[in-house]
Legacy VTK file of the C-alpha trace (Angstrom):
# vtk DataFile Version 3.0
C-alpha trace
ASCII
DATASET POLYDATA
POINTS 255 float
-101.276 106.690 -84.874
-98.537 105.106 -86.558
-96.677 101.950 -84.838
-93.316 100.350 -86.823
-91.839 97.221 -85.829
-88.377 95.780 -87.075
-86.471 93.075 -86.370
-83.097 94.774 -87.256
-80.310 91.624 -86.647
-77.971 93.674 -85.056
-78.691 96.928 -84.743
-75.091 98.876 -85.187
-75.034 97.053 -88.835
-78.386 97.989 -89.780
-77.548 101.651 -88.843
-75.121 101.244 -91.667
-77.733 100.244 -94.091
-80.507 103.144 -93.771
-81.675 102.657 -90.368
-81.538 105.841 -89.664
-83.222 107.240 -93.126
-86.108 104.503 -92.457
-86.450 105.427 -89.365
-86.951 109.347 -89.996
-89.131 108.522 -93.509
-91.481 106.834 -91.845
-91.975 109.491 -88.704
-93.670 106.736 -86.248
-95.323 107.416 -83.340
-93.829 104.278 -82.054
-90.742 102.239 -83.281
-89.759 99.178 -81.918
-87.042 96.649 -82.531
-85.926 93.529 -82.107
-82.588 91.517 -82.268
-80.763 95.067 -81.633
-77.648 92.611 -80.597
-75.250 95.228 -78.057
-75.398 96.565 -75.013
-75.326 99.574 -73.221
-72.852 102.156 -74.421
-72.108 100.615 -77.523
-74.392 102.743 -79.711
-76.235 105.970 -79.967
-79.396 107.280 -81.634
-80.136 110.811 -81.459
-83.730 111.265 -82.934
-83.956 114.298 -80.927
-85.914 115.431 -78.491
-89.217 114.189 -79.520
-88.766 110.277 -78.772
-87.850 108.458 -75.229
-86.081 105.463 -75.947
-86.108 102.280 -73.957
-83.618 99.366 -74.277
-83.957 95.869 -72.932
-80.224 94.645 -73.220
-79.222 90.471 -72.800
-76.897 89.679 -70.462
-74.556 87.564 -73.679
-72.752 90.283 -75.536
-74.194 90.517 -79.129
-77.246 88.427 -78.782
-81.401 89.315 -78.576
-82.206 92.374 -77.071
-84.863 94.794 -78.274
-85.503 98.369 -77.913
-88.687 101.019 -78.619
-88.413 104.560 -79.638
-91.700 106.743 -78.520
-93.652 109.754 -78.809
-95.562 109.500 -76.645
-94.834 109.445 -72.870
-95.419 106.157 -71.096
-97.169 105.917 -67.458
-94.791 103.208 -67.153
-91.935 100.448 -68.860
-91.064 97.178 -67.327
-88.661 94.449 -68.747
-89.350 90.709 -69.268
-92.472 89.257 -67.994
-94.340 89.974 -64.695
-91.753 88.882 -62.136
-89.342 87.603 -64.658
-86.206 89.544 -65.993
-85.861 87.607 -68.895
-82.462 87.816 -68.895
-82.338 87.376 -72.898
-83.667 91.032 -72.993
-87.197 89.553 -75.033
-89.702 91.773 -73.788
-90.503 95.801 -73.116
-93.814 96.222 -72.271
-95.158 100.386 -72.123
-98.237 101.618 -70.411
-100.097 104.109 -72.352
-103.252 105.684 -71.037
-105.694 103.506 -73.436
-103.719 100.639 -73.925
-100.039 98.758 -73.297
-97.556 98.001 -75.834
-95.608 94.959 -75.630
-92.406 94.382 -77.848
-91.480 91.110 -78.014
-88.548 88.729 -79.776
-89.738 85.389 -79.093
-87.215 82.220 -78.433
-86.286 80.721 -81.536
-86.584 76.972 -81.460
-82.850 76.704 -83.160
-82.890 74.339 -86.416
-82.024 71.157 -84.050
-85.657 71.804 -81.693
-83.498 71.779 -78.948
-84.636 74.343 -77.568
-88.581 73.456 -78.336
-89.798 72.761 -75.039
-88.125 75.714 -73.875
-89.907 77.714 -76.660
-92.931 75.784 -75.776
-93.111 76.702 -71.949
-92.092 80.358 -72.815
-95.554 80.603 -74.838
-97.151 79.915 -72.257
-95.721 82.294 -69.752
-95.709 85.138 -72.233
-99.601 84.018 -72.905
-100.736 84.089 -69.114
-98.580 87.353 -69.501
-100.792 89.240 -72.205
-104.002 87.870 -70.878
-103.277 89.337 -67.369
-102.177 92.865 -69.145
-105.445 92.281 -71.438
-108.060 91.981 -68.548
-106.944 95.366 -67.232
-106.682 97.440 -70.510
-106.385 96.309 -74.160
-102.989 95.200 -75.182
-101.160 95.488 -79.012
-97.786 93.096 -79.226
-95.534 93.699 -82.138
-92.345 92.348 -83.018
-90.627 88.876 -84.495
-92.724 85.995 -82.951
-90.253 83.215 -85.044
-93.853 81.132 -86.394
-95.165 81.183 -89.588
-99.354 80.973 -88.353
-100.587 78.707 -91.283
-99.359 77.441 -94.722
-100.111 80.972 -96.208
-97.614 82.793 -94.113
-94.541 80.785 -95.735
-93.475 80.234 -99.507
-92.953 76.490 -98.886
-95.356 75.026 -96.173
-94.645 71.454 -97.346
-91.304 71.003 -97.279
-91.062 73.079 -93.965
-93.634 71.298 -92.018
-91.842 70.088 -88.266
-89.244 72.292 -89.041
-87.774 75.204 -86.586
-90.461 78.315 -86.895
-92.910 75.798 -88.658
-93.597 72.913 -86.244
-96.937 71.677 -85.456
-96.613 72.561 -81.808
-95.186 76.586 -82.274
-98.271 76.897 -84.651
-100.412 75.468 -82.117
-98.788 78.325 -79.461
-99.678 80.700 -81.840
-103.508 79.529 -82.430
-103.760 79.165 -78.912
-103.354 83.168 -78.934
-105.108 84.320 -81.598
-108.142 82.325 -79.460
-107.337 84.076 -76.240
-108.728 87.173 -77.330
-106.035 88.333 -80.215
-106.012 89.518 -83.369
-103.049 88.922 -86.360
-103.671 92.470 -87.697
-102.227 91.671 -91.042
-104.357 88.915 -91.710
-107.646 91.153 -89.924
-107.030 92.947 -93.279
-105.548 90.571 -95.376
-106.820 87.226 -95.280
-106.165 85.691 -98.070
-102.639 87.316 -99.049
-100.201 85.188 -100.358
-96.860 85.915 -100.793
-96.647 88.222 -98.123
-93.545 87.822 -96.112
-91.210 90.127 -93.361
-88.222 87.682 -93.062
-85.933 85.925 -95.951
-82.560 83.847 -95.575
-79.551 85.011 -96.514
-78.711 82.163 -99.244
-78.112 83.458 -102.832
-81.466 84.880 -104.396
-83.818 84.086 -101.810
-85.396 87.283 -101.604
-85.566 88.303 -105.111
-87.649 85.420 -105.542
-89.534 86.300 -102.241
-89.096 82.801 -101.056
-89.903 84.036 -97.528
-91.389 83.810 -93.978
-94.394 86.125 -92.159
-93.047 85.481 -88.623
-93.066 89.479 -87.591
-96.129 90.245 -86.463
-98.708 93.303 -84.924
-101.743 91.325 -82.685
-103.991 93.236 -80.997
-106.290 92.746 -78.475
-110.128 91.675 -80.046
-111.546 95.008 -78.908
-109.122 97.132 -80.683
-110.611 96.132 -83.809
-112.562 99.354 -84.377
-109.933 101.389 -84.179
-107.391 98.923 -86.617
-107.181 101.464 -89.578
-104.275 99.308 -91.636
-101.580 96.752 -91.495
-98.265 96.670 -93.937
-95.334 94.746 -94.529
-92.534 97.290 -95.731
-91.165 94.067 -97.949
-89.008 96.516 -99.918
-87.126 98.188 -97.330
-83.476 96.691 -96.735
-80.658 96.698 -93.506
-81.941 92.941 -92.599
-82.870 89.587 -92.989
-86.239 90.821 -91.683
-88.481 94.126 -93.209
-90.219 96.160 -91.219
-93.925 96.510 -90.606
-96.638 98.686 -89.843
-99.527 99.315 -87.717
-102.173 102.365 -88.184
-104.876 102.999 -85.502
-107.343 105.199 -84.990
-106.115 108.175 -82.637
-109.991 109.447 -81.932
-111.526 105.735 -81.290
-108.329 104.724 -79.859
-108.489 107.927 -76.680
LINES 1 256
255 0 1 2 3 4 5 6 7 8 9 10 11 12 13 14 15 16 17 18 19 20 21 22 23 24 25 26 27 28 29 30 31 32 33 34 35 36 37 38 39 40 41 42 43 44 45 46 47 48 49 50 51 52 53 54 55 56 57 58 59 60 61 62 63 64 65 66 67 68 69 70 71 72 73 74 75 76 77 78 79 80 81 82 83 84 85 86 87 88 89 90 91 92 93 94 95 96 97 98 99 100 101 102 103 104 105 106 107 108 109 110 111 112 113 114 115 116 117 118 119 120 121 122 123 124 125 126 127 128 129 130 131 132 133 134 135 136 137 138 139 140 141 142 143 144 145 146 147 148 149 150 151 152 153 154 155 156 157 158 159 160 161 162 163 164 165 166 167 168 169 170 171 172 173 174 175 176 177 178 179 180 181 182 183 184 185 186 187 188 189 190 191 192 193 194 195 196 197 198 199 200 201 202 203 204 205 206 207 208 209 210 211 212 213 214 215 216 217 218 219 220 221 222 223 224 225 226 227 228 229 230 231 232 233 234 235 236 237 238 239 240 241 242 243 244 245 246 247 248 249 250 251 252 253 254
């Protein structure tokens, strides 16, 4: 089983930079994304009749929002956390028969921290969220989480240390995760990986010097592990800011 995740900074540009080609290369079971920036009406995606798709719009025009493409048939989709509507459009979560899905495009802190504690209190919700999916089935959460885990995960720690994506406290969120049950796929595989990054700014040369961030993330629930086959990061692939990446699972330990 093959799972894709992309934060795709506006989704109607991205279509005009290979989206589409990606999308059919890669021939996912799953695709989500993140950031898909529209709303209802204002694009659409024929990948024929083989994938459902599910949007999760925000209520501002051309902000958040995230989407996932399927093969395989849900039991059931809900938006935003349990008794939340998440009115930013942040969260699809899919029922599967042996586990959920849960695409996600965490708060972003903005460069000022003003909006830290909101970030801060989110965690926590979206947390108590997984954990209450977790204790009924196992859960796998993909998409752009906006932390860098540890000084590995960015090409300049130092320097970036307290700031947005990189503070002391959204690291702390993320730790607090990881020890709730989860596992950072990527790093299940790849611990000791440098220069392995999904998102890059847009200043002049950036990311042909891979000065970059690993904020885009597949965790998975602890148990899963068996049935983890592979994690990537599609660094090479183009359209965004972010690249895409890739989860691989076991079909027959996975049923």
């Amino acid at each position: 089983m093959k799972l894709v995740s992309w934060n795709v900074n506006g989704l109607r540009a991205c279509v005009n930079k290979g989206f589409n080609d990606y999308f059919k290369e890669t021939n996912a079971d799953i695709f989500c994304i993140q950031e898909t920036k529209l709303q209802e009406g204002q694009i659409s995606l024929d990948h024929g009749e083989a994938y459902s798709q599910y949007w999760n719009y925000a209520l501002k025009k051309g902000y958040s929002g995230t989407a996932v493409f399927t093969r395989m048939k849900p039991m059931s989709v809900w938006y935003g956390l349990e008794e939340d509507s998440e009115d930013e459009g942040r969260v699809i979560t899919l029922e599967f028969d042996a586990f959920y899905l849960v695409n996600v495009y965490t708060p972003n802190a903005r460069r000022d921290l003003s909006r830290l504690s909101l970030r801060l209190e989110w965690e926590d919700r979206f947390r108590s969220y997984l954990q209450q999916l977790d204790a009924k089935k196992p859960v796998i959460i993909c998409g752009d989480l906006n932390v860098a885990h540890q000084e590995i995960d960015l090409k300049h720690p130092k320097p970036n240390t307290g700031n947005s994506g990189f503070t002391l406290e959204e690291r702390g969120k993320m730790t607090e995760l990881l020890a709730s049950g989860f596992v950072d796929t990527f790093r299940h595989f790849y611990p000791d990986q440098t220069d392995a990054y999904s998102w890059w700014s847009y200043m002049p040369k950036v990311r042909e010097r891979n000065v970059g961030w690993r904020i885009d993330y597949f965790l998975a629930s602890g148990r899963l592990a068996p049935a983890l086959l592979d994690a990537q990061i599609d660094h090479q692939v183009m359209g965004s800011d972010h690249c895409p990446v890739i989860l691989t699972l076991d079909d027959i330990i996975l049923s």
